[in-house]
N, C-alpha and C positions, 0 to 999 in steps of 0.2 A: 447636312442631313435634310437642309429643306429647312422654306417658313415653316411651312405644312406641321413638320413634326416636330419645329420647337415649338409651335403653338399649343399643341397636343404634350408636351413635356410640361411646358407651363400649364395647362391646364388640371395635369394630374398632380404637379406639386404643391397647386394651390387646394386642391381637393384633399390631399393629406393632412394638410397644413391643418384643415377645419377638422378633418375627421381622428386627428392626434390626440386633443384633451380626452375625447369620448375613450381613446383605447385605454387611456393612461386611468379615467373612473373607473372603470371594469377588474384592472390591477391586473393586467394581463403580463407576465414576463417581458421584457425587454424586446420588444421585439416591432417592426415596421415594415410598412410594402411604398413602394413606389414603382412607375410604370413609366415607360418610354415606348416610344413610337419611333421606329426606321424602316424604310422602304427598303425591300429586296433587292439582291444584285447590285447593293454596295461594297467598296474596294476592300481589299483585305484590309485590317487594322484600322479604317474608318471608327471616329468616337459616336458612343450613343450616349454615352453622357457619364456624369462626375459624380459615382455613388457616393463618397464620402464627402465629400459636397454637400449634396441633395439631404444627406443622414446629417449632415452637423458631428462629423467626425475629424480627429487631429488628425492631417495626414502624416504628420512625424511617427504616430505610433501604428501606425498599420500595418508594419513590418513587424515588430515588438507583437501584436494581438494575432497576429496569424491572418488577415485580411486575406479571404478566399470567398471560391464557389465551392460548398461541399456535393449539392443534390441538381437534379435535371435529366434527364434524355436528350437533350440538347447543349448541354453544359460545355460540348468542344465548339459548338458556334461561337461562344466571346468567350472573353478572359479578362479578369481585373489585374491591373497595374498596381501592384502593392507601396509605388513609390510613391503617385497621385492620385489613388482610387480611383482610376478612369477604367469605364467599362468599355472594351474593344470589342471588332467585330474580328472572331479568330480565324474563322471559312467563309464559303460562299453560301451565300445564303438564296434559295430557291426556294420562294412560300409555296409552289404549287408541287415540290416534293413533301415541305412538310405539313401543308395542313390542306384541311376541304376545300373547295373550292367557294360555295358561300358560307363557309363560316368566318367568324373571325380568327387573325392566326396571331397567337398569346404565348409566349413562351416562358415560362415561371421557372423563375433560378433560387437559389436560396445561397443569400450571402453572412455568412459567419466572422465576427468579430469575438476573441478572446480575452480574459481578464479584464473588466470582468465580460462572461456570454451575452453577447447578442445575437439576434438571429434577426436578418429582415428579406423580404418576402421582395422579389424584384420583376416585372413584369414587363418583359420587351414584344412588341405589339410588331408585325412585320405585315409591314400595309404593300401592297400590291402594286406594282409596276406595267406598262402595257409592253411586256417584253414578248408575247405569242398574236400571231397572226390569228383569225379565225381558220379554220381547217373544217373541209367536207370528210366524210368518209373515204369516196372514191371521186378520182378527178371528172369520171365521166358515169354520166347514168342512162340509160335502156327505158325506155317507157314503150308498151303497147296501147296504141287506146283505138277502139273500131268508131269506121268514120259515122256509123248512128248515133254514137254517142251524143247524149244534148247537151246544150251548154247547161253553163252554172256545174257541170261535174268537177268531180272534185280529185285529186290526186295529190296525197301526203307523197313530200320529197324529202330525203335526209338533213336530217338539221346540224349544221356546221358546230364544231366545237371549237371553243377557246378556255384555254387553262385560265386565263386570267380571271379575275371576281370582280363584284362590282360593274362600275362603269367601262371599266375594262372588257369585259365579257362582249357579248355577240348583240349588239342593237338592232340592227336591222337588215335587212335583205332587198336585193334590186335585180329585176330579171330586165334582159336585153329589149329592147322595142320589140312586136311583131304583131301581128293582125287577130291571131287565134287565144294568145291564152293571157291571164295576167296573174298577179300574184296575190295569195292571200297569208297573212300571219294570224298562227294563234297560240296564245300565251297561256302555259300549262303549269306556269307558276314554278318550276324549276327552269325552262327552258321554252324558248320559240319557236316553233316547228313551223315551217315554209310548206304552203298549197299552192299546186299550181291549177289555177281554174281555168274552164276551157270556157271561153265567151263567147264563140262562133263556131259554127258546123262543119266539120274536116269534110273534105272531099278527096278519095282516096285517088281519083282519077286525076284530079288536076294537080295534088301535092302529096305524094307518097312518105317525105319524111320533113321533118321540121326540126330546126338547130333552135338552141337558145342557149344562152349563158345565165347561170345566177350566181350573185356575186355576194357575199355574207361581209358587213363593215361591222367594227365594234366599239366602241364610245369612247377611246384612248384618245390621245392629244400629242402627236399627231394621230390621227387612225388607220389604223389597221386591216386588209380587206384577207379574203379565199375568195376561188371561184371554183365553180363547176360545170361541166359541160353536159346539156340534158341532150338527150339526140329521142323526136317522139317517132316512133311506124306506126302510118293510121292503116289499121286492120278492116274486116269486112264486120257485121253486126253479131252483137250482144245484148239484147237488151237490155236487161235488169243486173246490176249487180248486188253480190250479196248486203247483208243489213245484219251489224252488230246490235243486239240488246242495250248492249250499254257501249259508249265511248272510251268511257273511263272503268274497268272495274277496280276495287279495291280489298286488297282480306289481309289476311290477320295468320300468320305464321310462325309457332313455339319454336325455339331452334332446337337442337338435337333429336328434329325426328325422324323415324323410319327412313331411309331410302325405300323409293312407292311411294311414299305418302301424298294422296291428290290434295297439292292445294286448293284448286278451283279449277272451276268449266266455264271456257267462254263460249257463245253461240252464236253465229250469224244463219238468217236463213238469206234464200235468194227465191221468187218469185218464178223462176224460170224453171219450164219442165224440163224432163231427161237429163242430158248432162249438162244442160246448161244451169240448170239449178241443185247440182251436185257440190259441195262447201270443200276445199280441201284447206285446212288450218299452216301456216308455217310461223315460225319465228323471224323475225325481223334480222337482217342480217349482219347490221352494223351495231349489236348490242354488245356491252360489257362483255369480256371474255368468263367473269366470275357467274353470268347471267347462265350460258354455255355449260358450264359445270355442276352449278347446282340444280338444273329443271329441264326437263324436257318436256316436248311438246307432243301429244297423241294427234296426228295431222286427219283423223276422220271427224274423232268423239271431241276436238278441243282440251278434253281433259293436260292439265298442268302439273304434270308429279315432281316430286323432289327425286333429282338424279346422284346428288355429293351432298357432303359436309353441310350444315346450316349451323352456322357462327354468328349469334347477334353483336360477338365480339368484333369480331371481322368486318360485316357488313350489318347494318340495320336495314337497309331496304333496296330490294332490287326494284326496277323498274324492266318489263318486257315490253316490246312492241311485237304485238300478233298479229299475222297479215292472213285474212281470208279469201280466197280465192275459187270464182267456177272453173269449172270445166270447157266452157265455152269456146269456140274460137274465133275473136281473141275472147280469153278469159279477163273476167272485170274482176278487179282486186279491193277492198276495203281492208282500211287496219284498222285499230284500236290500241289500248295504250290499258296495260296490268299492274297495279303497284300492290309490291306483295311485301308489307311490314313485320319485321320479325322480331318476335318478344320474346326477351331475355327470360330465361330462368337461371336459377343458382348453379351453375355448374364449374366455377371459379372459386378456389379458393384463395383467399385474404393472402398477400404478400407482404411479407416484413424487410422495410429495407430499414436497415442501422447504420448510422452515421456517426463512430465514437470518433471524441475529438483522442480519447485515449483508451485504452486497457487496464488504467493502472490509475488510481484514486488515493490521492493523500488521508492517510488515516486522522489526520486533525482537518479536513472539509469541515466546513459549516455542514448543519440542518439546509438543504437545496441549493448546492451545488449541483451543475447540469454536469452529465455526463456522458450523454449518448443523444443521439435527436433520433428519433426513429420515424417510419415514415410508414404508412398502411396503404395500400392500394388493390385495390379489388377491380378485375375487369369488367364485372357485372355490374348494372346499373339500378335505379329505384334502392329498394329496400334490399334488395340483393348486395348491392354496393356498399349498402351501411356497414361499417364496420368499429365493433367494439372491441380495444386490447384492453388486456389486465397481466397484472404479473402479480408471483407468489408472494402472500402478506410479510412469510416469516423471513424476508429481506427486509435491510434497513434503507427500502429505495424505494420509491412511485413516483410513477408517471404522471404528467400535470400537461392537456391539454394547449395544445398552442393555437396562436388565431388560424393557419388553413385546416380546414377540414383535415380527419387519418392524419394530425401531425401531433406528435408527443413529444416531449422532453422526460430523459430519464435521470431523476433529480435524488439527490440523499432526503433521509426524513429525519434522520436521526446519527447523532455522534458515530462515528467506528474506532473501534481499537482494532489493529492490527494484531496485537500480541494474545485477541481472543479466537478473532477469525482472520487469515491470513487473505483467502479471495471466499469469491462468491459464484458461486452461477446462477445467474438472472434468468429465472423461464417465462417470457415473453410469451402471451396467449392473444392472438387474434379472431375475433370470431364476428361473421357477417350476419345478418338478421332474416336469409332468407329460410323457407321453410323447406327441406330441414337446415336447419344450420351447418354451415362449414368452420373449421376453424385451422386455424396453422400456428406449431409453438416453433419456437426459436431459442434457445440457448445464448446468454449474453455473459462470456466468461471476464470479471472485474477483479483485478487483484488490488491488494491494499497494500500502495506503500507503507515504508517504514518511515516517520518522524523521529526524533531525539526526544521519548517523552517519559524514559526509565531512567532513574539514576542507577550506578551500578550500588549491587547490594554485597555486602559481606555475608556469609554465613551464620556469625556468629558475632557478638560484640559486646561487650570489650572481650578480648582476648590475654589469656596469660603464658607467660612465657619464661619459663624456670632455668634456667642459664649455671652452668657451674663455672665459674669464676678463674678467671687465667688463662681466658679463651684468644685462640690466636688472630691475634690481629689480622682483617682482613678476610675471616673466613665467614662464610653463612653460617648465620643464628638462629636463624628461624623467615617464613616465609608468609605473607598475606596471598590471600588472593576472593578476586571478587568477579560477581558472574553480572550481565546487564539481558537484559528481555531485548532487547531491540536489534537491528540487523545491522550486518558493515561496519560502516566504520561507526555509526553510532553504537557498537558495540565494542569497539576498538577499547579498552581501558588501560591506563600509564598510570601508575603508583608514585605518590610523594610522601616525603616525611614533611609534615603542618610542623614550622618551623616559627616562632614570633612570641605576642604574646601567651604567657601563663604555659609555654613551656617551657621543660625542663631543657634550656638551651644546652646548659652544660654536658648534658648527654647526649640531647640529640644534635649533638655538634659533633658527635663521635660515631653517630650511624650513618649508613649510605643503602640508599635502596635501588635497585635496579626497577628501570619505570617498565619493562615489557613484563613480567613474569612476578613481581613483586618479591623476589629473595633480599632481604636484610641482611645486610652484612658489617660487624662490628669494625672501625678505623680504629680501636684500643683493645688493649684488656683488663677488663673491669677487676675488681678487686673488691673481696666479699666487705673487706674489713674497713675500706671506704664508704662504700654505697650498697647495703644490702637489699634496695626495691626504688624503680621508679617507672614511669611511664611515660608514652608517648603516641603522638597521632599518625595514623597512617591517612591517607588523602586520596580515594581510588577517581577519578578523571575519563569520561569518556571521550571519543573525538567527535561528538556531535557539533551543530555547530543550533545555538549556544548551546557550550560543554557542560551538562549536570556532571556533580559529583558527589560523595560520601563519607564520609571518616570513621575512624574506627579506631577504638583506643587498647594500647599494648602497653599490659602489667608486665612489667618484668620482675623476676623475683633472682637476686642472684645466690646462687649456693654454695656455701664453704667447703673450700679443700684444704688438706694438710699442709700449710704453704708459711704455715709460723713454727717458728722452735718456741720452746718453751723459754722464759724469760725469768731468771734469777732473780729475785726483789730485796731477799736476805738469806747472808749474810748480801753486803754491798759490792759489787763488783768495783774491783780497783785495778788499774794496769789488765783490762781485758779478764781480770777474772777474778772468780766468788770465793772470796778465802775469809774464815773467821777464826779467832782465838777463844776460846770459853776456861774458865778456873773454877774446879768445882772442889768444893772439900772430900777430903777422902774418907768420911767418914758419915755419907749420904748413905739412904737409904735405895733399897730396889724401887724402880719405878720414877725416881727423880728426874725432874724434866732439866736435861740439859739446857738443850737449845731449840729453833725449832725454823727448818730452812720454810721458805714461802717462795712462791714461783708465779707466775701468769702466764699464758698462752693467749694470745689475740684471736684466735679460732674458737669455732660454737664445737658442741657434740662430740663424737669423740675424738673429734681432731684438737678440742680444747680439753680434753677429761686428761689429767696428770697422775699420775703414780711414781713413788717416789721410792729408791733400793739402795743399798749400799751397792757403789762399785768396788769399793778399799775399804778395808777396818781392822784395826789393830787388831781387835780380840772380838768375835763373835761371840763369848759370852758375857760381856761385858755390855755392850751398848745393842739397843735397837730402835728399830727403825717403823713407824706408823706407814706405810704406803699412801695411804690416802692425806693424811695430816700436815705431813713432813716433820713431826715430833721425836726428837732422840730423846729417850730414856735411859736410864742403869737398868739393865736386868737382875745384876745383884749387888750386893755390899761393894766395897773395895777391900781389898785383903794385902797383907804387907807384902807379897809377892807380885805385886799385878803393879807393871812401870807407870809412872807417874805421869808421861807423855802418849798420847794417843793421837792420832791419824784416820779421818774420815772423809774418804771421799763419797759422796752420793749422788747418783743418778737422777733425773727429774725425765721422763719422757709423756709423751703425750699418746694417745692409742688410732693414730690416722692409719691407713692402709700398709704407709711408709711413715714408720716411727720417727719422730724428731724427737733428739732430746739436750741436752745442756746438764753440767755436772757444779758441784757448789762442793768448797772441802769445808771442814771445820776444823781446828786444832785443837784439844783438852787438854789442860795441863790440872793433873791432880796435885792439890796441895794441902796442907795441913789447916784441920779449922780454925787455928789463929792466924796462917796468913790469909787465908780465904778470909777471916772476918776484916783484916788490917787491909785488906786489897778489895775489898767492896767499895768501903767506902771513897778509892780513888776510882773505881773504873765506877760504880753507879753516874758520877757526871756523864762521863765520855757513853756510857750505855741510853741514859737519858737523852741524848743526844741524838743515837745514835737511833734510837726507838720512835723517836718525834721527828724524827727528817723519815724513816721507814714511814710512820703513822701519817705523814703527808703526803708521799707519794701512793699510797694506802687509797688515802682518802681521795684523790683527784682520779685515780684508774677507777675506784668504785661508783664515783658521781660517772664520767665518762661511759663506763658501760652501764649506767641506768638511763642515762639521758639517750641512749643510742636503744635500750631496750623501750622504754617511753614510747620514742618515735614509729618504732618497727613496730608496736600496739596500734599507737594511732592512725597511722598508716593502713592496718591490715584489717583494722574496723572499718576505717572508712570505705575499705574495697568490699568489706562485710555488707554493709547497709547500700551500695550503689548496686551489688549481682542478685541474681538470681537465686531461686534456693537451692537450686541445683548445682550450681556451680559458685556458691557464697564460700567463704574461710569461714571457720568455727574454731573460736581460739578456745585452749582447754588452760585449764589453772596450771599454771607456775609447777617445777617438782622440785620437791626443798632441797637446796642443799646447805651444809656446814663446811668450815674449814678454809681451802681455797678459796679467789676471787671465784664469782662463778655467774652463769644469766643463762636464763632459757628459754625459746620460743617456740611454741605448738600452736600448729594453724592443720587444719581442714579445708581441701579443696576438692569438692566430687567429693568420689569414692574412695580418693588418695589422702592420708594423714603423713602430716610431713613435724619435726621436732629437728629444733637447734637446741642442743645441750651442752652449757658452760665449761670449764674445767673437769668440775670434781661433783657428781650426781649424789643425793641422797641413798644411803642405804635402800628406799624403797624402790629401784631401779637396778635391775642386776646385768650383766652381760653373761649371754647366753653363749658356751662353750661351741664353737664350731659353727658361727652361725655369721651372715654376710659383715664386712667390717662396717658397710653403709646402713647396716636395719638395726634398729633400738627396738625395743621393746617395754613397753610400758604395761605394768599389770592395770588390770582396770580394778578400780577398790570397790566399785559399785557391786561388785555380786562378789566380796568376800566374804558376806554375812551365811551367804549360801554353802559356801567351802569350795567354790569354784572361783580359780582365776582364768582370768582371759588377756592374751596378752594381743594386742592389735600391731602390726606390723606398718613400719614408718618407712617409706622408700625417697629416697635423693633420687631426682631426676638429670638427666642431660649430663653424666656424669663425663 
């Protein structure tokens, strides 16, 4: 690159170096400039130098952070190396295509580092080479001058161009030896204009034409020449040539005005009568072609109208050369030199240029995260040029000033949720300061990723689930299901059964849940008269990553079916079956209680409720039978005709949909009251006996179904006091029964009343003729006082 412009590299590094801490007091974002210096018409892929270097950046992660050029109009001249931050030269570079010729030529890149955002500000400076010759207009030039002419006259000759700037440019000028003329320069502050002065008195007689060479050199190393060839014809007399007012004029030109519109008048007069002192005005012929377009020249009056367009944007100042000329022959020519400056007004509106690094914004961003860099530029200059953006408050975004001038970052201000607002549209407002004001909105469409930051929810919780009992192994019981706020797969949710401590292992060793759709599905079948309620955790799982989850707890309540026979207790079954002998004297009265059979059902309600009938019996008017009791009686006396052996078989069935039942015989032998008194006292032992082994098995089936009625209390309180009131159990009081073993349970759930009832019901519970085998009916005693009963309807579910 040159000493030249590593000097100039060091120079601006070390200028950063100092002017760092100042950026970093101010609390300006992340952000840096630094500037390089290379000379034009170096080789493709030539280094300007090692921005990640220069920044104090890792170059390991510049791949990783996105290491680029986002912004520039010149942004395909170089290219950053993402492997070692080296900033390349990508084209050919030509300063006097891209910039003025004395200005400086600055070219500002803007390079972006991600995670976190950086932004720095990079300035490559393209210093001048002496690659252009100086150049006349025309190789060869024409001059009249009449040989009166006196010395010291003066005659403006085209002044040679050179693209180059600087030292580079056009230094000085050298005309060939000769006797007659020499040269003069004068410096107009943009450029050198070349006089040729006549120092001696043409004589047209002895030298009709005169060559010269002038040669234009420019201050490069090596240097640079043009030449031109003047050819002069010395003419007969003119005296006087005309006389500009001024040399230099100057005004002042609004742009977009009228076509017509006179800029200014220039005027020469000329001393000389008739047509010798007649002025014809022209324009200079070697001017800008844009000079040509926008003005014309009125060749009597001078006046200068606007011919085209006037663009301050385009051009700020034309420069004309006016050539006044007599009439004379030869006619004498004077120029002068017009600078017509033209002033901007607002006729430019503000341009939004947007730089997102994305579209799409994580809903858990911090409060200023950058998210767009936007860019304002206005063609108009001064106050015209200023330009103020704002965007809509009731976005959770603002923009926060960056160090170049019109540069903003578009930053969160505040938290988002996705699951309230999914995107946004950002309306970007630019508005410039001139009078009137222009402004330009933009549309800046941001959507809001989704995060993993819902657990999924169940419906409802805890859940119950009323199961009837002797369900087939392996089928669906029931099913959970739970919904999640979020998208994809962090809405994905998989179902578990929470398996470990303080659960009921033993059961939920026996369930299986399908993880896609949450169906439950029983691996046994449960058994009311094992386990009448338990519960268990369901586990919903989404596929976020980290995966939130939820639980949800499942009552199970299981429901009795007909699935016991009724169980003989006495007489004893012996050899598979219920047979007893009884000796009653035959001289008992009606009503004497024989015997009296007793039974259990392991089943609630009426699949436990027993009713007892004679299947067989000697003599229906002899004995009878209590249904509900299981008590035989005499109906009447004994009479000396009525056999002294009798035969009772009796029935015991339960009242399930499908009756179960079981039969018990008895045998009577009628005998006379002396032997019935002599036969007491041997069978009371053996009845003693036989009554005390009954009265213990008695006693353990009645401790057993209290300790199991206990539980299914405490149990269903507990579920009491954990729900809702809407959906709480409401246990009602006990309904009395006598006779039979017997237990009952009455629980409220909702709207739903559900009752387990023992064997054998109190009289104050009737069954209602024709009415479902699963609905009981309970009178309510609370409004008998009224003379109104009300019987509420009890339903089994999941039957």
């Amino acid at each position: 690159m040159g000493d030249r412009g590593q000097r100039h590299r060091w120079e601006y590094c070390w200028f950063a170096f100092v002017l760092l801490p100042w950026l970093l007091l101010f609390g300006e974002q992340a952000s840096a400039q630094i500037r390089y210096s290379i000379p034009e018409e170096v080789k493709e892929g030539s280094v300007v130098g090692n921005i990640a270097k220069d920044l104090g950046l890792d170059v390991n992660t510049l791949t990783g952070r996105r290491f680029r050029i986002v912004s520039g109009s010149e942004d395909s001249l170089f290219q950053v190396n993402q492997n070692n931050g080296v900033l390349n030269v990508h084209k050919h570079i030509d300063r006097e295509k891209l910039c003025d010729v004395n200005a400086a030529c600055l070219i500002n890149l803007k390079i972006v580092v991600e995670n976190p955002l950086e932004i720095h500000h990079v300035g490559v400076e393209i210093t001048d080479v002496n690659d252009h010759s100086p150049k006349f207009p025309e190789k060869e030039l024409l001059l009249e001058i009449a040989e009166s002419t006196l010395p010291v006259a003066r005659f403006q000759l085209d002044a040679a161009r050179d693209p180059d700037a600087g030292i580079n440019s056009v230094k000085a000028y050298k005309l060939s030896h000769n006797d007659h003329f020499d040269l003069e320069i004068r410096d107009r502050g943009d450029e050198k204009i070349p006089f040729l002065i006549l120092r001696k008195l043409l004589d047209r007689e002895q030298q009709r034409k005169h060559t010269l060479l002038l040669t234009a050199v420019d201050g490069g190393s090596p240097s640079r020449s043009g030449i031109m060839n003047i050819t002069i014809t010395v003419l007969d007399n003119n005296d006087n040539r005309p006389v500009f007012q001024q040399e230099v004029y100057t005004t002042n030109l609004p742009e977009n005005v009228p076509i017509g519109t006179i800029v200014i008048t220039v005027n020469a007069t000329d001393l000389d009568e008739g047509v010798n002192g007649e002025v014809v005005y022209t324009l200079g012929k070697k001017l800008n072609q844009k000079v040509y377009e926008a003005f014309q020249l009125d060749g009597n009056s001078g006046e200068i109208k606007v011919k085209g367009a006037i663009d301050f944007e385009e051009t700020d100042v034309y420069r004309l050369d006016i050539l006044a000329s007599d009439k004379g022959q030869p006619p004498m020519t004077v120029d002068c030199r017009v600078i017509i400056k033209i002033l901007d007004i607002n006729d430019n509106e503000p341009q939004i240029e947007v730089t997102s690094l994305s579209n799409r914004v994580s809903e858990d961003s911090k409060p200023g995260t950058v998210i767009s860099l936007i860019s304002i530029t206005d063609k108009d200059s001064g106050v015209n040029g200023k330009v103020l953006c704002s965007l809509d408050d009731s976005a959770p975004f603002e923009l926060k000033p960056s160090v170049q001038d019109n540069m903003y970052s578009l930053i969160t201000k505040e938290r988002l949720d996705r699951e309230s607002i999914s995107n946004y549209d950002i309306k970007l407002t630019a508005t410039d300061s001139g009078q009137p004001p222009l402004s330009t909105v933009k549309t800046l469409h941001i959507d809001v990723s989704d995060v993993n930051d819902n657990s999924p929810e169940f419906c409802q919780n805890p859940l119950e689930l009323y199961l009837v009992e002797n369900n087939s192994p392996g089928a669906s019981i029931f099913s959970v299901s739970a919904h999640d706020k979020d998208l994809n797969e962090n809405a994905v949710i998989s179902y578990h059964i929470i398996r470990g401590e303080g659960m009921q292992n033993d059961m939920t060793s026996f369930l299986n849940i399908n993880s896609e759709n949450g169906n439950i599905h029983a691996l046994k079948s449960f058994d009311f008269e094992t386990a009448k309620t338990f519960k268990f955790q369901v586990g919903a799982s989404d596929s976020g990553t980290p995966s939130l989850s939820s639980n949800v707890t499942v009552h199970v309540f299981i429901l009795d079916q007909n699935d016991n026979a009724p169980v003989i207790i006495s007489p004893v079954n012996t050899n598979g079956s219920a047979e007893a002998v009884e000796e009653i004297p035959r001289n008992v009265n009606a009503g004497y209680l024989v015997t009296k059979v007793r039974a259990y059902d392991a089943d609630v309600g009426y699949n436990g409720w027993l009713l007892f009938s004679f299947q067989e019996v000697s003599d229906h008017t002899l004995f009878g039978l209590d249904r509900y009791t299981g008590q035989i009686r005499t109906l009447r006396a004994f009479t000396e005709t009525d056999d002294s052996r009798h035969k009772l078989v009796m029935l015991v069935k339960d009242n399930g949909n499908v009756s179960l039942s079981a039969t018990a015989t008895v045998l009577i032998n009628v005998v006379e009251p002396k032997e019935a008194f002599a036969a007491s006292d041997v069978n009371s032992v053996i009845k003693d006996d036989e009554e005390n082994s009954v009265t213990f098995y008695l006693i353990i089936t009645l401790g057993s179904v209290s300790t199991l009625f206990l539980i299914s209390i405490i149990v269903l309180i507990i579920m009491q006091c954990s729900k809702s009131t809407d959906y709480s159990s409401k246990y009602l009081q006990d309904t009395n029964y006598d006779g039979t073993l017997c237990h009952s349970i009455q629980y409220r759930s909702g709207d739903k009343r559900y009752m387990l009832v023992g064997p054998r019901m109190s009289i104050g519970s009737t069954i209602v003729p024709g009415s479902n085998g699963n609905t009981l009916v309970v009178p309510d005693r609370r409004r008998r006082a009224s003379g109104e009963v009300r019987a509420d309807p009890i339903h089994t579910v999941l039957s």
